[in-house]
Every structure is written in C-alpha cells, then in structure tokens.
C-alpha positions as CSV (number, residue, x, y, z in Angstrom):
1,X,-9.8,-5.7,29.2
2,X,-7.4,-4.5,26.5
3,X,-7.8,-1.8,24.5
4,X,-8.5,-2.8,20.3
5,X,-6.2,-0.6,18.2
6,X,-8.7,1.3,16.0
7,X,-9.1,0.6,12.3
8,X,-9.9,2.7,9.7
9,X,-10.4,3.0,5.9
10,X,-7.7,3.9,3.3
11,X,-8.5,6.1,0.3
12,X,-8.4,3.4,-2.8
13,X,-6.6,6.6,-4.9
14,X,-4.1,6.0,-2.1
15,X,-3.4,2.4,-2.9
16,X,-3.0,3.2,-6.5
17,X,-0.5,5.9,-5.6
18,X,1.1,3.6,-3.5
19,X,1.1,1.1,-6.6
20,X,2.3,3.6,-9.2
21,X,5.4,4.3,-6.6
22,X,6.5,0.9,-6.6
23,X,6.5,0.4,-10.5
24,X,7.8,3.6,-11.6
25,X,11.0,3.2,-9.2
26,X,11.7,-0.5,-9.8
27,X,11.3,-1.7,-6.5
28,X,11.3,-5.0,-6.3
29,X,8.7,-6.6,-3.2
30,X,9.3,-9.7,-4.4
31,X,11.8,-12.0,-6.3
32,X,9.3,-12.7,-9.6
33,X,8.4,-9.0,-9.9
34,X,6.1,-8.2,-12.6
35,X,3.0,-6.0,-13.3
36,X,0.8,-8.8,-12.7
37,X,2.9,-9.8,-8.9
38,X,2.4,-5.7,-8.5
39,X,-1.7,-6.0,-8.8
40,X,-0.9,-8.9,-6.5
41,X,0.6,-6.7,-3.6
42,X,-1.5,-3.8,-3.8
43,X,-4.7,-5.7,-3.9
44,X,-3.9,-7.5,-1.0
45,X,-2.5,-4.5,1.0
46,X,-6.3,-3.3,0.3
47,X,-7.9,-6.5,1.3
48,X,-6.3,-6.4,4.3
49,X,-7.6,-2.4,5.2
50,X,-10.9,-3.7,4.0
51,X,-10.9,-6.9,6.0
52,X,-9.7,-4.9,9.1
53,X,-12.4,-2.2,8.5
54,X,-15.4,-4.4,7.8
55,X,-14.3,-6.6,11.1
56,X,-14.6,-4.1,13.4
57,X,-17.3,-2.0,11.9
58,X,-19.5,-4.9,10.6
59,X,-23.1,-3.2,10.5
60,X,-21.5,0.1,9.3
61,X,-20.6,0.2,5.5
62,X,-19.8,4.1,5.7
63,X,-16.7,3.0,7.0
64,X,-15.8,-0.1,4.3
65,X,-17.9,0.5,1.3
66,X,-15.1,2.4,-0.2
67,X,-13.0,-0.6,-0.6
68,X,-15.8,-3.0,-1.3
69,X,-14.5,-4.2,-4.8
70,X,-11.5,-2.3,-5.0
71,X,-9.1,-3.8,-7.8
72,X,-5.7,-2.0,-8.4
73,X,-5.4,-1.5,-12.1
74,X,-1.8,-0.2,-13.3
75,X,-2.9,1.4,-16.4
76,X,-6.1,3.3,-14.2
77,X,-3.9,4.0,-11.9
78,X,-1.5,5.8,-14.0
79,X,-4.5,7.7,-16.0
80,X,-6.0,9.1,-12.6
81,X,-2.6,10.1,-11.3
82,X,-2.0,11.9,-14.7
83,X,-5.7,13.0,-14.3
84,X,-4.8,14.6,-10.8
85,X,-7.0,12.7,-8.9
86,X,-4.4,11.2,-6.9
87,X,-1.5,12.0,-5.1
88,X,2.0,11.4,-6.9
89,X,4.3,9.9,-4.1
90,X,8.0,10.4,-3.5
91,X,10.1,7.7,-1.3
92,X,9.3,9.6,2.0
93,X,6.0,10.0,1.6
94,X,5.7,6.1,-0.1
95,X,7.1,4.6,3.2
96,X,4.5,7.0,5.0
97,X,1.9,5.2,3.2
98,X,3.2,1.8,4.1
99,X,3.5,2.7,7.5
100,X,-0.1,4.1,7.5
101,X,-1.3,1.1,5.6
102,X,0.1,-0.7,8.2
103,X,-1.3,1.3,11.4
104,X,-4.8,1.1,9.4
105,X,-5.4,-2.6,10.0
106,X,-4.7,-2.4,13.2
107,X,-4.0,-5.8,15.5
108,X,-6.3,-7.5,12.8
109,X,-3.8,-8.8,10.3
110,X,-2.5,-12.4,9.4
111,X,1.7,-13.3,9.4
112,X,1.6,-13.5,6.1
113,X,0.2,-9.7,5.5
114,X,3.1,-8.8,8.7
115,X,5.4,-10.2,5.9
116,X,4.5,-8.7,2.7
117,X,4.7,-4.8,4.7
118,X,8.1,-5.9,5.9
119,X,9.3,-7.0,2.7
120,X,7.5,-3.9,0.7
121,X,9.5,-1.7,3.7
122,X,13.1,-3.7,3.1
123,X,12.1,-3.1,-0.4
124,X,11.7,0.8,-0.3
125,X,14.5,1.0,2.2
126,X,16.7,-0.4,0.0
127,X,15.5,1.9,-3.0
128,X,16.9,5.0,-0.9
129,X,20.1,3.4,0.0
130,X,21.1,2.6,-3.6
131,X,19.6,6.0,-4.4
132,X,21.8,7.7,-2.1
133,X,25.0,6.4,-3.2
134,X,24.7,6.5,-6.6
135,X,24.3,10.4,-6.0
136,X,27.4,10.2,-3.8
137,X,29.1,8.6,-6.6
138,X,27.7,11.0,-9.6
C-alpha cells in the first residue's frame, strides 16, 4: 500500500508574507498582473493548503480551522507586516515558502494548482536573474 505524503497547515501570516513578496518586487505570476490577479494567487495557494489539510484530517479542525475563511487582503497584509506580526521575506526565503507551500499539500493537488507554483517559481526565478545582472552591470 503506498505511503500518503503528509499534509499540513500553513500559517495564514505566511501567505500574506508570501503575498507582500510578490507585490513589493514586481513579480509578475501572470500576464494581467494586478492587485486584484495577486488576491487571486494567494487565495488560491491557501485554498489549496486548506483543501489538502481538511482532506486528510476531516474530523480534526485543529489541524484546518486556521485557514477556514482565510482571504488575502493586500492592504492587511501590509499593516500586519508593518505591525510585526509577520515575517518580511527576502527572495530566498520567498522561494522557501513556495516550495513549502508546495510540500504542504502534499500528493493532493489539482494540474492546475501544479501550474500556478511552477509559474509563481519561473516567476521568482526570473526576479533573481534580472536582479543579478543588473548588479553586475551597476
């Protein structure tokens, strides 16, 4: 019988961070990028924890309840990381959250969530590599 990769809940303040990343170093996970295509992505980067979570702890809402009714909020965001009570990300530690993100869901995630974390990923990857050369050029 093979072996279900475990699930488990991620910190909304860690989506937000996450969220606050993105906006504040123009990366672009999609093609129409605005702040409302940002709430977009983030809210369903938490759906799919939550989803993930609730599935495989159904009966146990110390696990999900956290999420339950999560809504990323740009401008809430950016007063609770101002506030302190979230972490402020820098590119490593964004695609460390992407890749937790991803790990956190586990086997229980649709194509179409596979391709909004591999776009987000392109997206940040590509962030450091214009990064890095305009330094080289500066």
């Amino acid at each position: 019988m093979p072996q279900t990769e475990p699930v488990f809940a991620i910190a909304p303040a860690l989506f937000n961070s996450l969220g606050i990343y993105i906006y504040s170093h123009h990366v672009k996970p999609t093609k129409a990028f605005s702040e409302a295509s940002l709430e977009l992505v983030i809210n369903q980067l938490a759906r799919m924890n939550f989803s993930a979570v609730k599935a495989m702890y159904p009966n146990d809402t110390d696990y999900w309840s956290g999420l339950k009714g999560y809504h990323f909020n740009l401008t809430a965001a950016m007063l609770g990381e101002l506030a302190g009570n979230q972490l402020h990300l820098n590119h490593d530690k964004a695609l460390q959250t992407l890749a937790l993100i991803r790990e956190s869901v586990g086997q229980l995630h649709t194509s179409g969530d596979t391709a909004l974390m591999e776009e987000l990923e392109t997206s940040l990857k590509a962030q450091k590599s214009r990064l890095l050369t305009e330094q080289q050029t500066a």
